[in-house]
C-alpha positions as CSV (number, residue, x, y, z in Angstrom):
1,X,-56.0,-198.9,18.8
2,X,-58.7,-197.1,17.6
3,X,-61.7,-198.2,19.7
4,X,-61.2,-200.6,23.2
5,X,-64.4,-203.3,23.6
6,X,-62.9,-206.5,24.2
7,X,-59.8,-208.2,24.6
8,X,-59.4,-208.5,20.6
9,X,-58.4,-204.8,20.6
10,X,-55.3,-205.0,22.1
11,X,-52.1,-206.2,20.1
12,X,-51.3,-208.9,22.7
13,X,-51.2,-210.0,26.0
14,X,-47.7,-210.1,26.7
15,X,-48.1,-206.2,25.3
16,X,-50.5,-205.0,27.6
17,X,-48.7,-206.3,30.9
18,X,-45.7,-204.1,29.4
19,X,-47.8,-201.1,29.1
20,X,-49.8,-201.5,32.7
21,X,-46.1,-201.6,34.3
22,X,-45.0,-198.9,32.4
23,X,-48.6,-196.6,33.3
24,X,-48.2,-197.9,36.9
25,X,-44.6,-196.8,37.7
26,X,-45.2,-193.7,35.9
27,X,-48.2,-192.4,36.1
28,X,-48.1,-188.5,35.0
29,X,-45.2,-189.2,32.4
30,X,-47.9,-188.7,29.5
31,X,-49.9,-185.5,30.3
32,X,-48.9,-184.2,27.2
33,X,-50.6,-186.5,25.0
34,X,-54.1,-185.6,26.7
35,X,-53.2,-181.7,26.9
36,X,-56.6,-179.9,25.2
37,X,-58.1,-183.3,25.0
38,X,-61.9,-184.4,26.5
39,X,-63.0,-187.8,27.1
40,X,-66.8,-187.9,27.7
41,X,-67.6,-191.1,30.1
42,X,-71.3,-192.1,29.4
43,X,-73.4,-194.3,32.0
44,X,-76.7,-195.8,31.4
45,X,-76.0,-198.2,34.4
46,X,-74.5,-197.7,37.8
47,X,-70.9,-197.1,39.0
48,X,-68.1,-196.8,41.2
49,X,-65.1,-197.8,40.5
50,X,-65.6,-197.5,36.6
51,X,-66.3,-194.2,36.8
52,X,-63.8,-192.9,39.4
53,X,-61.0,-194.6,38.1
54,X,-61.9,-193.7,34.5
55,X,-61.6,-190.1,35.8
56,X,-58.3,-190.8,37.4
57,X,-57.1,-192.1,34.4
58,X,-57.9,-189.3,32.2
59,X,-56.6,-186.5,34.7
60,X,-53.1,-188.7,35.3
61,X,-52.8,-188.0,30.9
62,X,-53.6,-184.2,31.3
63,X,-57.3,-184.9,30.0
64,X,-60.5,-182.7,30.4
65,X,-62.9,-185.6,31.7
66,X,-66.8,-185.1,31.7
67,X,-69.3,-187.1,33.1
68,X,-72.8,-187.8,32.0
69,X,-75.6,-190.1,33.9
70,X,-77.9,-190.9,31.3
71,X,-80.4,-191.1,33.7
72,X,-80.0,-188.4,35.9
73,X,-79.8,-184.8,34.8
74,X,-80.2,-185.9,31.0
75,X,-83.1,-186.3,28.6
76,X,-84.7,-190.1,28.5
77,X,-83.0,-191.8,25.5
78,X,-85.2,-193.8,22.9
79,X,-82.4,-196.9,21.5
80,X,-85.0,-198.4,19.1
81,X,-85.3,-197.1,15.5
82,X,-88.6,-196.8,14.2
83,X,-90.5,-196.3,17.2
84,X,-93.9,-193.2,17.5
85,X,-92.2,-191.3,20.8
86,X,-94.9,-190.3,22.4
87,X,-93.6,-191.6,25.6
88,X,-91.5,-190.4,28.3
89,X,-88.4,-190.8,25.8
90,X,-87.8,-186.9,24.6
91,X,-84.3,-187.7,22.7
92,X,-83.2,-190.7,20.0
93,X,-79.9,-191.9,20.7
94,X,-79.1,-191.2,16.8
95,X,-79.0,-187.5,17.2
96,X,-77.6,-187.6,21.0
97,X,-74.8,-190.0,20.0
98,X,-73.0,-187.4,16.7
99,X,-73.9,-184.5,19.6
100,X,-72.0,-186.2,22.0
101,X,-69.2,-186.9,19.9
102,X,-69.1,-183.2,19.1
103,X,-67.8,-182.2,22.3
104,X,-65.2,-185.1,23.0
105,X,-62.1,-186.6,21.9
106,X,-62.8,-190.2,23.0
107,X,-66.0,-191.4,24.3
108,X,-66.8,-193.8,27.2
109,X,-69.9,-196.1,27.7
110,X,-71.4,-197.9,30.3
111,X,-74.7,-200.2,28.5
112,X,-75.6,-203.0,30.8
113,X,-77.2,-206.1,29.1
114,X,-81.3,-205.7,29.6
115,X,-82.5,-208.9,29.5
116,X,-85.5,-208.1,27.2
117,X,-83.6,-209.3,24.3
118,X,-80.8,-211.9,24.1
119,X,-80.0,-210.9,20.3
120,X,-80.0,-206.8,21.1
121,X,-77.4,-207.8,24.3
122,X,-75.3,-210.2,22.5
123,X,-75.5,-208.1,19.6
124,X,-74.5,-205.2,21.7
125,X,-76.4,-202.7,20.3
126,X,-75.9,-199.3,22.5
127,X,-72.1,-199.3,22.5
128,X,-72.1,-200.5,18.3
129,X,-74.7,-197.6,17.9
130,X,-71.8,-195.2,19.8
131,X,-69.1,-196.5,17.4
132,X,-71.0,-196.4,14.4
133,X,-72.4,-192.6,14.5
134,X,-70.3,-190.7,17.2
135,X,-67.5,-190.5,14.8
136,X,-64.7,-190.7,17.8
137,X,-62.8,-193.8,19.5
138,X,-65.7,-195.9,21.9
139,X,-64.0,-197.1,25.0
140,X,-66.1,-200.4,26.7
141,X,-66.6,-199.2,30.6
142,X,-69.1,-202.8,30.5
143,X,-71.7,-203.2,28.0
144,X,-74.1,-206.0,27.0
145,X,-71.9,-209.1,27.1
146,X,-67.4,-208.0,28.2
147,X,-66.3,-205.9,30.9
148,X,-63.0,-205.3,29.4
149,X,-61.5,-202.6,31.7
150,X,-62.1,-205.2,34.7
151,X,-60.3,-208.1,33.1
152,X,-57.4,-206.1,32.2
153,X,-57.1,-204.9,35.6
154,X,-57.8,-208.6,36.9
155,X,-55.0,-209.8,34.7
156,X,-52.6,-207.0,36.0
157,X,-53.1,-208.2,39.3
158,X,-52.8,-212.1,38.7
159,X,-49.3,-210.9,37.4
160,X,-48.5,-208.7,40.4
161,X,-49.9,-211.6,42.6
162,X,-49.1,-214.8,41.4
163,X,-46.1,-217.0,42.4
164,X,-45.0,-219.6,39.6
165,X,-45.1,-219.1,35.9
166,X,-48.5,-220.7,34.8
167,X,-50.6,-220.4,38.0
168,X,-54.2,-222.5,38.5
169,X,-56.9,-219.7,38.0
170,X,-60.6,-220.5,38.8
171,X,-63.6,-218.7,38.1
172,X,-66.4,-219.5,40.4
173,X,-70.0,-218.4,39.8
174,X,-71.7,-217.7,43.4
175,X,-75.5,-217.0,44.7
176,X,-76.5,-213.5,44.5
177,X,-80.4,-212.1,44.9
178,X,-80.9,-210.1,41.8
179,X,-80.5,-212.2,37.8
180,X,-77.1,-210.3,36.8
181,X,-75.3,-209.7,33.2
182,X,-72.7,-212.5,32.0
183,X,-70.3,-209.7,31.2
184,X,-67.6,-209.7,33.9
185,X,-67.7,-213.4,33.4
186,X,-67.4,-213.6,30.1
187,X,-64.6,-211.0,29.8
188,X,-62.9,-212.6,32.2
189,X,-63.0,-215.7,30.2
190,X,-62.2,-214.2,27.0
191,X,-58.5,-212.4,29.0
192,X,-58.0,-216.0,31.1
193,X,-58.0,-217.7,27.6
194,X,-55.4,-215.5,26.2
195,X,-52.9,-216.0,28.5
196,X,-51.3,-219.3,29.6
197,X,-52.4,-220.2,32.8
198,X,-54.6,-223.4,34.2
199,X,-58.1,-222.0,33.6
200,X,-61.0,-223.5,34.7
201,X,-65.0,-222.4,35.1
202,X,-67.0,-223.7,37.9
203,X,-70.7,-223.5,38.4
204,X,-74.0,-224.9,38.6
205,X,-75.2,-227.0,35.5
206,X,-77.7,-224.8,33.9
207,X,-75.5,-221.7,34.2
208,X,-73.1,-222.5,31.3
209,X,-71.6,-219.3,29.7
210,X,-71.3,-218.6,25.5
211,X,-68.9,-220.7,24.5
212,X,-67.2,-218.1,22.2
213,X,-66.3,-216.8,25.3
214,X,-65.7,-220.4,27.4
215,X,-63.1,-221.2,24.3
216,X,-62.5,-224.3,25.4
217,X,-61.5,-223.9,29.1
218,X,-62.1,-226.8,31.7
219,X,-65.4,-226.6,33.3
220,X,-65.8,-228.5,36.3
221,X,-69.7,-229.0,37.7
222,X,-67.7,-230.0,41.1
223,X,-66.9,-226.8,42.6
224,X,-64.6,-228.3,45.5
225,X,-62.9,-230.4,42.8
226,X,-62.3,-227.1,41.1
227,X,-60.9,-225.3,43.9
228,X,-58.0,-227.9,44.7
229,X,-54.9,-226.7,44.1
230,X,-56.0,-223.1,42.8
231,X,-53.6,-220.2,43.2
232,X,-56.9,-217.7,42.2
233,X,-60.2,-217.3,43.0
234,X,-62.6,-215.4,40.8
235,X,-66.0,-215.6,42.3
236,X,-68.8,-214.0,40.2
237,X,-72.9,-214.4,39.9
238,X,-74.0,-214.5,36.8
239,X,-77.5,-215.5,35.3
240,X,-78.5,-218.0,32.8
241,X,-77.5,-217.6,29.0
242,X,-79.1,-220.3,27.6
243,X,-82.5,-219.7,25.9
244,X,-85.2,-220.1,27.4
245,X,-84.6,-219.0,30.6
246,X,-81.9,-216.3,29.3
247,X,-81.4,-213.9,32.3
248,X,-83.3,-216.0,34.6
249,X,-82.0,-217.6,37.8
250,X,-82.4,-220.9,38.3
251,X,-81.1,-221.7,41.7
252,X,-79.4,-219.9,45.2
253,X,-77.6,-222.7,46.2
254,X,-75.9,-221.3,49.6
255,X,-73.6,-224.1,48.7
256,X,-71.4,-222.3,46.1
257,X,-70.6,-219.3,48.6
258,X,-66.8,-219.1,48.9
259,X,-65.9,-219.5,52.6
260,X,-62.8,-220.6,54.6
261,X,-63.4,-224.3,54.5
262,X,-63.5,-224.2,50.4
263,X,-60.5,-221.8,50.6
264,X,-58.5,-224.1,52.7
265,X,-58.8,-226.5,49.4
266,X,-56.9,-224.2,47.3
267,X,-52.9,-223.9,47.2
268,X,-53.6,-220.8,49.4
269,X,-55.2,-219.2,46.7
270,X,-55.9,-215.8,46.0
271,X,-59.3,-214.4,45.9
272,X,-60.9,-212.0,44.1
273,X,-63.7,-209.8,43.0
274,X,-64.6,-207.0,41.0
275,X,-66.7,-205.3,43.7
276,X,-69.3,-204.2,44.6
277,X,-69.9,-207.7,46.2
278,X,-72.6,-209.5,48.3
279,X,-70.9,-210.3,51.7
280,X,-72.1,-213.7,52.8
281,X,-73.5,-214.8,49.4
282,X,-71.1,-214.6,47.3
283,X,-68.0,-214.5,49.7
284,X,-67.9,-214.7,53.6
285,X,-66.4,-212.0,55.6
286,X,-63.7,-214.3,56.9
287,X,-62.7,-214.7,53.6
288,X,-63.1,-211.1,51.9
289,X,-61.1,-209.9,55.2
290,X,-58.5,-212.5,54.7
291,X,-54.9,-211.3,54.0
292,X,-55.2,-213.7,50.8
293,X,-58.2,-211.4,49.8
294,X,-56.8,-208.9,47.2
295,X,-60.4,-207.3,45.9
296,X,-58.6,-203.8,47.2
297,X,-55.3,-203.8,45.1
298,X,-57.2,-205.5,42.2
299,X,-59.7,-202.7,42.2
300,X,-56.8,-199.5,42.3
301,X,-55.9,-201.5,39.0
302,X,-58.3,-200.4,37.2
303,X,-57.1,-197.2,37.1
304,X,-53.8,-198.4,35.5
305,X,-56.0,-200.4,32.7
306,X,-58.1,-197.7,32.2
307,X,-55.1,-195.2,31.9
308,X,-53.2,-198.3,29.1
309,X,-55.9,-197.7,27.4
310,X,-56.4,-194.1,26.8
311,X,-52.8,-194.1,26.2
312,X,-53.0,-196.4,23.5
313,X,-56.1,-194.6,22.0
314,X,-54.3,-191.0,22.5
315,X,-51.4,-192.1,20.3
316,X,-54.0,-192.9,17.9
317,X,-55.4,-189.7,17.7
């Protein structure tokens, strides 16, 4: 594995379960393949658990880890080419990005989708600029369109969790307040249609997701109907893809907040989350308290994805 953006990176499914057990029941077995090595872990958006667990990830494989908020305590980036800088912008991403990559091993980057431009997010411009110039391996902590980190750890925890062979997995979209990125969505999509579970995608009409991700998955309109029989419960906001109102939010229908009643539906599903989440939009507390709630153990996970992955990358180098 060379770089890690998306679910097409890894050799195969049935591959990366192998490699999460082996990371999780023994964790500091590989310090020598990160001895002398630096991953630098790049954030132009917000984190917690990305970041922390990234970290943990690196240390647990004897890796120097260094952290860089693009925004605080670094010089404004310009991302377009071309441009007069006579703004608040003092550096181009073209000669911070081979700089960067001079210091590092492996590079991590955290590029939110901006909603200014569909074709620069679905293009995914930032993170392709990283791969293109830094000359080092690009790991995806969420860009533009996947968060591939969280739906490895998601499917980690679906296999840790789930109780028959093929269990009924349902992605729900929920109300939130602010117009959020399709990415954990659509990553999630993109792993759920890998493996061979029941997948299905519920939400609002109007807030259908790319269907190169979607791949052919049930979607159900019906969000009850969805629910019945589930063994998971994936509840995300997203906003709209669809042009013209890519970005936009076109309804905060209390409705499509997971509580008990909806719950009681499922085959005593599962739920989960990728945190940080809205209490009482997108879940209620009853719920996100319940002992079927497993947001906690699905979020330690990502340390074990992100630590299959630097593996993978290490044996690369």
């Amino acid at each position: 594995m060379r770089n890690f953006t998306s679910v097409n990176d890894i050799e195969s499914i049935k591959r990366a379960i192998e490699n999460a057990k082996y990371v999780k029941e023994n964790p500091f077995a590989d310090q020598h393949l990160g001895k002398n090595k630096t991953i630098m872990l790049i954030f132009f958006n917000s984190s917690l658990r990305t970041r922390l667990s990234t970290q943990k990830a690196a240390l647990n494989l004897g890796m120097n880890a260094i952290v860089l908020d693009i925004n605080q305590g670094a010089w404004k980036l310009e991302t377009e080419r071309g441009v007069i800088m006579d703004g608040d912008k003092s550096e181009h991403i073209l000669e911070a990005i081979p700089v960067i990559g001079s210091y590092c091993d492996i590079i991590g980057v955290r590029s939110f989708a901006k909603f200014e431009k569909k074709s620069d997010d679905y293009e995914e411009v930032i993170i392709n600029q990283f791969i293109k110039y830094s000359g080092r391996p690009v790991i995806s902590l969420e860009s533009a369109t996947v968060h591939p980190l969280q739906s490895y750890a998601d499917l980690i925890t679906i296999e840790e969790y789930k109780k028959c062979e093929k269990p009924k997995v349902v992605l729900t979209w929920a109300p939130h307040p602010k117009s959020l990125p399709q990415a954990v969505a659509n990553s999630f999509s993109e792993w759920m249609n890998r493996t061979d579970y029941e997948f299905v995608i519920t939400h609002p009409k109007g807030y259908e997701l790319d269907e190169k991700f979607v791949q052919g998955a049930r979607v159900e309109y019906d969000q009850e109907k969805a629910f019945e029989g589930a063994d998971f419960i994936y509840a995300k906001n997203w906003s709209v893809y669809q042009d013209p109102n890519y970005g936009k939010i076109l309804c905060n229908d209390p409705d499509w907040t997971v509580d008990s009643r909806k719950m009681s539906l499922t085959n005593n599903a599962y739920f989960m989350h990728c945190l940080p989440v809205r209490r009482n939009m997108i879940v209620t507390d009853e719920v996100i308290e319940s002992q079927q709630s497993i947001v906690i153990p699905e979020a330690a996970n990502r340390v074990v994805s992100a630590q299959a992955v630097i593996k993978e990358i290490l044996l690369g180098l």
